[in-house]
ROTIMAR-447721 format. One record per atom (N, C-alpha, C, O): x, y, z. Coordinates in steps of 0.05 Angstrom, whole numbers, plus 32768, in hexadecimal, padded with zeros to 4 digits. Example, Ala and Ser with C-alpha at 12.3 -4.5 7.8 and 13.67 -1.06 7.14 Angstrom:
REM ROTIMAR-447721
81087F8E809C80F67FA6809C81087FBE809C811D7FBE80A981017FD3808E81117FEB808F81028001809D810C801780A1
This chain:
REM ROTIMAR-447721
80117FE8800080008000800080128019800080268017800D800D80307FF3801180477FF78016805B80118003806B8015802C805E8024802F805B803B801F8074803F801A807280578014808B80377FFD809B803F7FE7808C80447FDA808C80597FE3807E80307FBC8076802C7FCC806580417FD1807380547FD8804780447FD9803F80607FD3804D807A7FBF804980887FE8805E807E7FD8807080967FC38079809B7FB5807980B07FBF8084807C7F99808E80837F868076808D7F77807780A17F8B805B807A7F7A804D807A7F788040809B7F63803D80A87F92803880A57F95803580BF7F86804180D37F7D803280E57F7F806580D47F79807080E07F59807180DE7F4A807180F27F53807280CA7F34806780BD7F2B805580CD7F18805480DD7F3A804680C77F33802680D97F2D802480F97F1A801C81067F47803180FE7F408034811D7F28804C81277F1B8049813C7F25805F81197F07806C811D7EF08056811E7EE1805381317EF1804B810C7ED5803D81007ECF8021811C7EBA801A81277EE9801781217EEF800881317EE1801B81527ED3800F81627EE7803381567EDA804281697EBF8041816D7EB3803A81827EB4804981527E9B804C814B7E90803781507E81803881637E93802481477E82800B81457E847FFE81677E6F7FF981737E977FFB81727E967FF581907E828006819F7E727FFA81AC7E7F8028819F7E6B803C81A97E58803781A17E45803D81B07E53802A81887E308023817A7E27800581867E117FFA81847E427FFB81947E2B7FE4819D7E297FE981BF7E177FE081CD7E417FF981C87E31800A81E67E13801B81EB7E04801E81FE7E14802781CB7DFC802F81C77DE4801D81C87DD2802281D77DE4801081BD7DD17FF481B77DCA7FE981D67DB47FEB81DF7DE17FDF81E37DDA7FD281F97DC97FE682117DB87FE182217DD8800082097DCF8011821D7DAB801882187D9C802282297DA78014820B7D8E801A81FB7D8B803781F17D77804581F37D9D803D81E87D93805D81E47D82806481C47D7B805381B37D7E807B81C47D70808881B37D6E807C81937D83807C81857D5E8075818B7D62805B81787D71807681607D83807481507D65808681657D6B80A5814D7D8980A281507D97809A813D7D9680A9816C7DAE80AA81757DBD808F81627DCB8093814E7DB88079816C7DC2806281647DBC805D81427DCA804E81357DAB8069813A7DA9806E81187DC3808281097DD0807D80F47DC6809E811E7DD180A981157DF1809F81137DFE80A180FE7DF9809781267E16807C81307E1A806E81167E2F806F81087E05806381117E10804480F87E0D805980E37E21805680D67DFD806F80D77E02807980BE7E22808A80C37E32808A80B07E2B809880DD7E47809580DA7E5F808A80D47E75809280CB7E55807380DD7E65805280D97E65804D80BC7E79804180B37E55805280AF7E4D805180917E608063807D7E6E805D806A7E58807E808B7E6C809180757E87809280797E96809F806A7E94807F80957EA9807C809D7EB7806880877ECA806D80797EA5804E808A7EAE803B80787EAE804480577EBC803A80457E9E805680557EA5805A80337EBB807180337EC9807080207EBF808180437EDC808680477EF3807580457F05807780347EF2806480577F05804D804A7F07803E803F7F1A802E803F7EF1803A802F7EF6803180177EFA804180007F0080367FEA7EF8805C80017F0180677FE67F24806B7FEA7F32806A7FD67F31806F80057F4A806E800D7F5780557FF97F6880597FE87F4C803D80007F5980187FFD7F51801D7FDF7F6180127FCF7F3A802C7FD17F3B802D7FAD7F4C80437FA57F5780437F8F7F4F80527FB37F6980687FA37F84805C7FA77F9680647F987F8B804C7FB77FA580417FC17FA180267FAC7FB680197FAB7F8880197F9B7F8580047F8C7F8E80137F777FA280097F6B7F82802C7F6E7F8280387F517F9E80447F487FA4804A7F307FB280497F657FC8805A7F5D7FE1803F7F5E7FF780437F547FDB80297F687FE780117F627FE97FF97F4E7FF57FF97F397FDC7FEA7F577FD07FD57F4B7FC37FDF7F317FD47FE27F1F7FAE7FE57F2B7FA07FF77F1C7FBD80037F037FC27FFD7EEB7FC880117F117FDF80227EFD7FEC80097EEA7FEF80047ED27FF17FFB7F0480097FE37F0080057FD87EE580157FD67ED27FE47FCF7EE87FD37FC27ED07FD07FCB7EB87FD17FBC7EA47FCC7FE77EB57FC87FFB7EA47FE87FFE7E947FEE7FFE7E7C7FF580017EA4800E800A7E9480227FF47E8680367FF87E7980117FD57E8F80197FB67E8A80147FBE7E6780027FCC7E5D802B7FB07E5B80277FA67E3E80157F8F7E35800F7F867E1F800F7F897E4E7FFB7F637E4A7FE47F767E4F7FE07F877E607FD17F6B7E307FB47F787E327FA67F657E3C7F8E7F697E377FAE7F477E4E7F977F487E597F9A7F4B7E757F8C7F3D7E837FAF7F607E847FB07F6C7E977FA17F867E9C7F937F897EAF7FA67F987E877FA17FA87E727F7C7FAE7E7E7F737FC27E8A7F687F8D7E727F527F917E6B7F4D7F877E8E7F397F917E997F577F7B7E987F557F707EC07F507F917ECB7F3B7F977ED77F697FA77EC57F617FC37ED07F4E7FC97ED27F447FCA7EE97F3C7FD07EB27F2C7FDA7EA47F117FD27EBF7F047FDF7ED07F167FB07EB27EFB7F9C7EC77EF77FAA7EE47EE17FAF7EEE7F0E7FAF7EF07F157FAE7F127F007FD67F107EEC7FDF7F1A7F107FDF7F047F067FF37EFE7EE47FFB7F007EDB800A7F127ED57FEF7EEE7EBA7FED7EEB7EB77FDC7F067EAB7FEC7F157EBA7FCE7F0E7EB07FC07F227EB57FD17F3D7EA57FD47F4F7ED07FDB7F3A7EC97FF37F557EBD80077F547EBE80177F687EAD800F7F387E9B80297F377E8B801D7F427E8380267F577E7F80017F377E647FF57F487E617FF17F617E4C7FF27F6F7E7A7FEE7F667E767FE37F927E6D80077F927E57800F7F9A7E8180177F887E79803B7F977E5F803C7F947E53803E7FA97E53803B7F807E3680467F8A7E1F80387F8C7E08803D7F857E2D80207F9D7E1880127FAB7E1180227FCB7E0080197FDA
């Protein structure tokens, strides 16, 4: 990995890792179901945070690696990986 996006993604992680332990103190505690709604949609925009981190650190690697390969059917694997991670994004 790209020793920036590592770090970031590291730090991502251990947020989300925060979050998600507080959302199930939340839970047990019984609190405010609104409260505890609002928690997991944080947890949410957290995780698509890191995952666009782990696809830019895919696209400036791997991705390149493939692209700049003389083997087209490495070449057409990019291309695939490519479309397929537009699809996971806007799910």
């Amino acid at each position: 990995m790209i020793p920036d996006i590592k770090k970031r993604a590291i730090h991502r992680s251990k947020i989300i890792e925060g979050q998600v332990k507080g959302l199930g103190k939340m839970i047990n505690n019984e609190e405010y179901c609104m409260d505890i709604i609002t928690q997991s949609l944080a947890i949410q925009k957290s995780l698509s945070s890191l995952n666009k981190l782990i696809l830019e650190n895919h696209l400036k690697t791997h991705i390149k690696d493939k692209m700049n390969s003389k083997n087209e059917k490495l070449q057409l694997e990019a291309a695939t990986e490519i479309l397929q991670a537009f699809e996971l994004m806007r799910r």
